[in-house]
Rosetta silent file (secondary structure, phi, psi, omega in degrees, C-alpha in Angstrom):
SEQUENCE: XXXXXXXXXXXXXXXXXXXXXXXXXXXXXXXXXXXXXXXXXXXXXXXXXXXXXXXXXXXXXXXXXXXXXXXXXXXXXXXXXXXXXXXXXXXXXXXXXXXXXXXXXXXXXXXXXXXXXXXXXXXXXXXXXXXXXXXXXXXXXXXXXXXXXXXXXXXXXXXXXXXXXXXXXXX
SCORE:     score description
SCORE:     0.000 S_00000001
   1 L     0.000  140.488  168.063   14.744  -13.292   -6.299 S_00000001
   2 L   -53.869  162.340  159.999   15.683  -10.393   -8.355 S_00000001
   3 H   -46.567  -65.177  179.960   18.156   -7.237   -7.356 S_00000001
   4 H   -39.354  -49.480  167.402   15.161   -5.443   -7.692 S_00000001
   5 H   -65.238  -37.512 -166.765   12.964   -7.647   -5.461 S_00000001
   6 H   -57.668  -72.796  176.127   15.574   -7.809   -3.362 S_00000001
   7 H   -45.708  -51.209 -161.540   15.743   -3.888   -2.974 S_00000001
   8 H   -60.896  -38.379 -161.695   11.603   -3.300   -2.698 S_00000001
   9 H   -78.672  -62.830  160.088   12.294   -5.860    0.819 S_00000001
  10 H   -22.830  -58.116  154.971   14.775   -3.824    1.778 S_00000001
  11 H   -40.241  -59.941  164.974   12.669   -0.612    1.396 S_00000001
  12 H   -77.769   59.240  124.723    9.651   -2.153    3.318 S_00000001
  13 H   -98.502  -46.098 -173.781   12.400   -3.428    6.247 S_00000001
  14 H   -63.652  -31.308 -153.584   13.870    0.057    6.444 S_00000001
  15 L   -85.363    4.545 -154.106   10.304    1.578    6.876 S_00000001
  16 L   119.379  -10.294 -162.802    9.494   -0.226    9.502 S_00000001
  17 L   101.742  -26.058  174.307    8.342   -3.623    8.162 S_00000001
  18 E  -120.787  147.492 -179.210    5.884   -1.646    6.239 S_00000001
  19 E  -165.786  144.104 -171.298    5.850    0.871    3.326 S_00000001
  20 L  -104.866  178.421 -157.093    3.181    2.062    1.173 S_00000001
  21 H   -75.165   15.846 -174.432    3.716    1.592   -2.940 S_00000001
  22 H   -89.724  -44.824 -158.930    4.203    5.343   -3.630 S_00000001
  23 H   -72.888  -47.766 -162.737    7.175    4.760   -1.066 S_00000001
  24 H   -91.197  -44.462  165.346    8.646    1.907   -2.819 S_00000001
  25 H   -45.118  -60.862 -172.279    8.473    3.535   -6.065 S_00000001
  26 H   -68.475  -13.569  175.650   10.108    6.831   -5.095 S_00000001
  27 H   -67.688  -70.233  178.489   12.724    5.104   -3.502 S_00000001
  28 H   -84.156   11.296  169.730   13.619    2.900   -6.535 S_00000001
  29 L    33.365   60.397  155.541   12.925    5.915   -8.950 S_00000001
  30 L  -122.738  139.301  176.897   10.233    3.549  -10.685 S_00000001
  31 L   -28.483  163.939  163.961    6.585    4.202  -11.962 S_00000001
  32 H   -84.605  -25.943  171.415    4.239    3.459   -9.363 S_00000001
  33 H   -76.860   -2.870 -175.490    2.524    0.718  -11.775 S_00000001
  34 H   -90.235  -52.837  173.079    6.319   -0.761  -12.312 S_00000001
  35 H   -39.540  -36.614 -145.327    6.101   -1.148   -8.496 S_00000001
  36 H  -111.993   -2.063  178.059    2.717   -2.404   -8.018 S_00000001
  37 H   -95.754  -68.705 -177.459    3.547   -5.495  -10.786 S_00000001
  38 H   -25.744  -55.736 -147.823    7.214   -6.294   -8.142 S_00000001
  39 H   -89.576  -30.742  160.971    4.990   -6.109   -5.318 S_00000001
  40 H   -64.009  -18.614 -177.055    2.368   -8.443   -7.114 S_00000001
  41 H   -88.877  -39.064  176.123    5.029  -11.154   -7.820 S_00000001
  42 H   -38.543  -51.604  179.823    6.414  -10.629   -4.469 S_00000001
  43 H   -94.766  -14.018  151.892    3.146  -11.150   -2.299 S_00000001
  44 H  -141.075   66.478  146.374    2.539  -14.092   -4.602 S_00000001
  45 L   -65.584  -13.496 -173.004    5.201  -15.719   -3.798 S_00000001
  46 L    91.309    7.596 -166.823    4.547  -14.843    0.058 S_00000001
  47 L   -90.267  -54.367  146.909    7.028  -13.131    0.829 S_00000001
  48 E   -99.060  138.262 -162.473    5.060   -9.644    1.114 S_00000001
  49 E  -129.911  149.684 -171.458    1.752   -9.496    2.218 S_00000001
  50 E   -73.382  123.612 -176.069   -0.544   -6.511    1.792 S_00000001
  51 L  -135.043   80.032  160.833   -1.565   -4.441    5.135 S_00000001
  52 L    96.196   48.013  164.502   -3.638   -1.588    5.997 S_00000001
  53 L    79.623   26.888  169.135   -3.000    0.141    2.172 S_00000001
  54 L  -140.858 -139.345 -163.416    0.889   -0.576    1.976 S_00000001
  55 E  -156.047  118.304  147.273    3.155   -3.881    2.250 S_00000001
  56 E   -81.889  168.123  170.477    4.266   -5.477    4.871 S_00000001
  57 E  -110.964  136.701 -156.072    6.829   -8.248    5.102 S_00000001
  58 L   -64.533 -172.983  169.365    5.847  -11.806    5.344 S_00000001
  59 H  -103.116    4.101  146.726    7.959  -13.650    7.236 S_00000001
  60 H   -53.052  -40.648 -151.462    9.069  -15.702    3.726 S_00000001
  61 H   -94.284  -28.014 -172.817   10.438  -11.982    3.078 S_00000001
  62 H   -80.675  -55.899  175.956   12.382  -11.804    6.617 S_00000001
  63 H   -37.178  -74.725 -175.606   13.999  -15.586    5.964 S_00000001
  64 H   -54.043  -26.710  159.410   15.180  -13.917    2.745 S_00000001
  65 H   -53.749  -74.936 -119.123   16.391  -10.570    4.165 S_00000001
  66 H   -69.774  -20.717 -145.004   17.753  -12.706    6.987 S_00000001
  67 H  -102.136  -42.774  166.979   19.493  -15.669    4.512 S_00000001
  68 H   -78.192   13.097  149.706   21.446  -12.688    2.256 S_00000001
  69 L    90.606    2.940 -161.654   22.939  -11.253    5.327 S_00000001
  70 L   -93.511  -94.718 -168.926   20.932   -7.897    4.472 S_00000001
  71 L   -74.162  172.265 -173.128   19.235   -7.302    8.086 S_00000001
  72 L   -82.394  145.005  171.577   20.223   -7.598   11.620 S_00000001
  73 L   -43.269  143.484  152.834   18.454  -10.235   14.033 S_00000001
  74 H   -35.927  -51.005 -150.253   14.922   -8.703   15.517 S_00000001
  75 H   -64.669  -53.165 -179.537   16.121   -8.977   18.491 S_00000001
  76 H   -55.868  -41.096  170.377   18.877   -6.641   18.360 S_00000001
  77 H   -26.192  -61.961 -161.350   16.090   -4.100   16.063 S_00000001
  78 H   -70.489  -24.708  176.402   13.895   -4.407   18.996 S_00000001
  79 H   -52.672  -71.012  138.019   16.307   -3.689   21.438 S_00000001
  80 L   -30.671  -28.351  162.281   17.218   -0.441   19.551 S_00000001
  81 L   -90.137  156.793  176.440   13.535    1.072   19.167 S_00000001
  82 L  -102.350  177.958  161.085   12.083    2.672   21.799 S_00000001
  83 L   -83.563  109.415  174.792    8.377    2.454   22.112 S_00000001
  84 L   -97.519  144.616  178.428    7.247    6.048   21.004 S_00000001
  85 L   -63.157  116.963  171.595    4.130    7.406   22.650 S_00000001
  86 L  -102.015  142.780  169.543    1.786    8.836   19.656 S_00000001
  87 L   -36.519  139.910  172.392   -0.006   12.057   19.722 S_00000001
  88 L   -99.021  122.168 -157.742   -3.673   11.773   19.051 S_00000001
  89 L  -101.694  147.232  140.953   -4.129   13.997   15.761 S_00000001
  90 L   -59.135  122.747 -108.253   -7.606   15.409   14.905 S_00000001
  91 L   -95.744  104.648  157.055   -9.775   13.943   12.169 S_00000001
  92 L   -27.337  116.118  176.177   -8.304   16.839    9.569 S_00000001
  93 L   -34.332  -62.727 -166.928  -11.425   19.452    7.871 S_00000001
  94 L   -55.891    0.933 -176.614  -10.902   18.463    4.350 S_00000001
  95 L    93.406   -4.517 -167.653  -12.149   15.429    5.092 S_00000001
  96 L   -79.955  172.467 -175.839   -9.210   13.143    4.909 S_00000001
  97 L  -114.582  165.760 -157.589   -8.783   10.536    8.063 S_00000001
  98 L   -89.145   63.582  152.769   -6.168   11.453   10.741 S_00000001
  99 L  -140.011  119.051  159.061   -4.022    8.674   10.179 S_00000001
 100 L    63.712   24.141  176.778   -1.104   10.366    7.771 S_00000001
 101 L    85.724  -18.058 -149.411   -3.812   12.533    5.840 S_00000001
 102 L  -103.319  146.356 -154.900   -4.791    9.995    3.845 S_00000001
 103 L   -82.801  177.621 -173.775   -8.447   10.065    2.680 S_00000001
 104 E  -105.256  178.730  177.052  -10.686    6.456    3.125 S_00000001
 105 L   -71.685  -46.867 -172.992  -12.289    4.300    0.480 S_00000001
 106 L   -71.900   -2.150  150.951  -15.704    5.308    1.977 S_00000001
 107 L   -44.106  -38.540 -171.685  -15.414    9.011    0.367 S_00000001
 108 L   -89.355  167.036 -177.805  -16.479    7.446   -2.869 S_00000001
 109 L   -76.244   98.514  171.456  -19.828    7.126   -4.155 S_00000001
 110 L   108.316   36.429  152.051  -21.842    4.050   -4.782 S_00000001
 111 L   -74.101  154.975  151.612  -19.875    1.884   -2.475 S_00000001
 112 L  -112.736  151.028  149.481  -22.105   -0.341   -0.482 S_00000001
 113 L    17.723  -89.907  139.330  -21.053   -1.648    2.497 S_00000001
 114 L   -21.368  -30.320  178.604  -20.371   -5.263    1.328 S_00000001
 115 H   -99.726  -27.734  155.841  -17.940   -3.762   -0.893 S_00000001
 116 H   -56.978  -22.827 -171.882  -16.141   -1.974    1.560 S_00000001
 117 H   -90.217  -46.839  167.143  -15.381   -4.483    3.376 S_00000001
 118 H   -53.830  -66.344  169.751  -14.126   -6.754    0.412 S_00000001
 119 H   -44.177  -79.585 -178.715  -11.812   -4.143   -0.400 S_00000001
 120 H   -22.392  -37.994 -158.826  -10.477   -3.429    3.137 S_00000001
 121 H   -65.779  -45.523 -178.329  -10.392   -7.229    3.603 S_00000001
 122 H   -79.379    4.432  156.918   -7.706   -6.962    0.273 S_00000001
 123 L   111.249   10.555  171.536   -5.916   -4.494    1.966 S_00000001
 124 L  -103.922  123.154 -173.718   -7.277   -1.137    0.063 S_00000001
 125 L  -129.945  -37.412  155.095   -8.473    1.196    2.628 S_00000001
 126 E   -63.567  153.476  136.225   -7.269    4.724    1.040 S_00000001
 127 L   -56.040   -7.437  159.126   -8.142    6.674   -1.876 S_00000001
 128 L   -65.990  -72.655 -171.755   -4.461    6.041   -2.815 S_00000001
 129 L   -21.547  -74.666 -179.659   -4.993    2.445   -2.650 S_00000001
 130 L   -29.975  -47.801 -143.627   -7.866    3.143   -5.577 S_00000001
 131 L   -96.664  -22.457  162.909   -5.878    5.776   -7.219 S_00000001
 132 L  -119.802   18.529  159.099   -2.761    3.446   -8.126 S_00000001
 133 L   -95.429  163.683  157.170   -4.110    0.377   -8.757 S_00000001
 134 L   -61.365  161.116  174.438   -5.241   -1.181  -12.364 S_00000001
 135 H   -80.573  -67.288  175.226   -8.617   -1.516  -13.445 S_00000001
 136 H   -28.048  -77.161 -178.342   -7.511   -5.193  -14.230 S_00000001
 137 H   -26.752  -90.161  163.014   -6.018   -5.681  -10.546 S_00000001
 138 H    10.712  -65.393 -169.992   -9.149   -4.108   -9.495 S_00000001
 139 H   -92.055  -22.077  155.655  -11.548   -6.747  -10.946 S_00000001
 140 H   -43.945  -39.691 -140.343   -9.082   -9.596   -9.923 S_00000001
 141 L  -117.162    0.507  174.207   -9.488   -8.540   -6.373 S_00000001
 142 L  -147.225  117.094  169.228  -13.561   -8.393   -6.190 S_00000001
 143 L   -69.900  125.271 -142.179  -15.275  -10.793   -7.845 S_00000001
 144 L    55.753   10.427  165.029  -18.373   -9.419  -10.182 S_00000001
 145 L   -62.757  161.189  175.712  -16.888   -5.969  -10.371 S_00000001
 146 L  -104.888  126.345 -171.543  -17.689   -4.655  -13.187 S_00000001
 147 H   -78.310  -47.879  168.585  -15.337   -2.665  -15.799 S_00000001
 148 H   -50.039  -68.230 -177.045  -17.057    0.556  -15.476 S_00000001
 149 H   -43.663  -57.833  169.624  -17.829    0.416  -11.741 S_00000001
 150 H   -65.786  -20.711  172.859  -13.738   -0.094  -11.432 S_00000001
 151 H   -52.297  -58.916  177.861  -12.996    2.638  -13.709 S_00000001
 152 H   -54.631  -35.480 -173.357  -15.658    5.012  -12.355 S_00000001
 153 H   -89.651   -7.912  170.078  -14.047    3.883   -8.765 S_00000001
 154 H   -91.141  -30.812 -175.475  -10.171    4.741   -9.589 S_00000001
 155 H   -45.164  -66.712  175.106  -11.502    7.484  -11.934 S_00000001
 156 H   -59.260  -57.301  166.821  -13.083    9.214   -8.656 S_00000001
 157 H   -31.455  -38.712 -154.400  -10.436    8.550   -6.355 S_00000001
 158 H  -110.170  -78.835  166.077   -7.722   10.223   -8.623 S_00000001
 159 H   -21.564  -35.521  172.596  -10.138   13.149   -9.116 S_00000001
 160 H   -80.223  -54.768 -123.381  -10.566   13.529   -5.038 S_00000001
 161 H   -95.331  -54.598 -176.585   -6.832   12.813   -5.095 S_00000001
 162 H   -59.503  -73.731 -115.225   -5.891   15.876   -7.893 S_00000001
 163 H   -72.439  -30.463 -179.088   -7.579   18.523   -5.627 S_00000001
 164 L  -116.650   55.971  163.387   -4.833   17.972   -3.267 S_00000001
 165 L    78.088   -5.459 -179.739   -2.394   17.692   -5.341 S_00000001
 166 L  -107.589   68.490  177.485   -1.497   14.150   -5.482 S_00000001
 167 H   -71.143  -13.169 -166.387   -1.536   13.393   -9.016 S_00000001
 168 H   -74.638  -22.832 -163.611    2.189   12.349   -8.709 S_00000001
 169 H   -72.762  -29.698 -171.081    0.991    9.149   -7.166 S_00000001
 170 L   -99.892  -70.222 -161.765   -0.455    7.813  -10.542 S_00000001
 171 L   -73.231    0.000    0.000    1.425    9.434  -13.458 S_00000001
């Protein structure tokens, strides 16, 4: 493994076990597309595996924390967290879903179903998700996409995404 790989594991350990790639980027003060190629070699090798529109760490990725001396046993982690209760937030006006703001995949237009699902299944569930992946990536991860139909669907995504401001996420 790289420094670099090395570091992105680190990042997702500190976060929780999870981090999404906007996170890992700003962190390493790297593009978010420099990120999202690390995090492609990463999960597949196994070490991170993609979860609910970030990256979690596989348990290849903890053996490797665990075998450079860079984290502490779980046990002692768990011992240390408390269980925090969470608030139950309200589904936000603008349309975004209450968990962290962030808006779903089912905003955009001329999803069906079937497609929704495919995605979720590959672990894009945000309009983030959409809005920082390739058009390549994209057609890798759904089979019979179409290059317009991925274009049109990160295209949209990044457009929903500018009104509130997070063009930073992409560029």
């Amino acid at each position: 493994m790289t420094p670099t790989e090395t570091e992105v594991l680190e990042i997702i350990w500190k976060n929780g076990g999870r981090a999404p790639i906007s996170k890992i980027a700003n962190e390493l003060g790297i593009s978010t597309g420099y990120s999202h190629f690390i995090c492609e070699g990463l999960e597949r090798n196994q070490i991170i595996e993609p979860f609910e529109g970030q990256y979690k760490i596989a348990d290849l990725g903890k053996e490797e924390l665990r075998r450079l001396g860079r984290i502490e046993e779980e046990k002692k982690m768990a011992r240390l967290e408390k269980p925090v209760k969470k608030a139950r937030r309200e589904k936000p006006a603008y349309g975004g879903s209450a968990r962290g703001g962030k808006s779903s995949i089912t905003e955009l237009s001329n999803l069906s179903p079937e497609l929704i699902k495919v995605l979720k299944r590959q672990g894009i569930r945000t309009l983030e998700d959409i809005a920082i992946i390739s058009v390549s990536r994209l057609m890798d991860m759904i089979e019979d996409l179409e290059l317009k139909q991925a274009a049109d669907m990160i295209n949209e995504a990044r457009d929903k995404l500018k009104k509130e401001g997070k063009e930073y996420l992409w560029e």
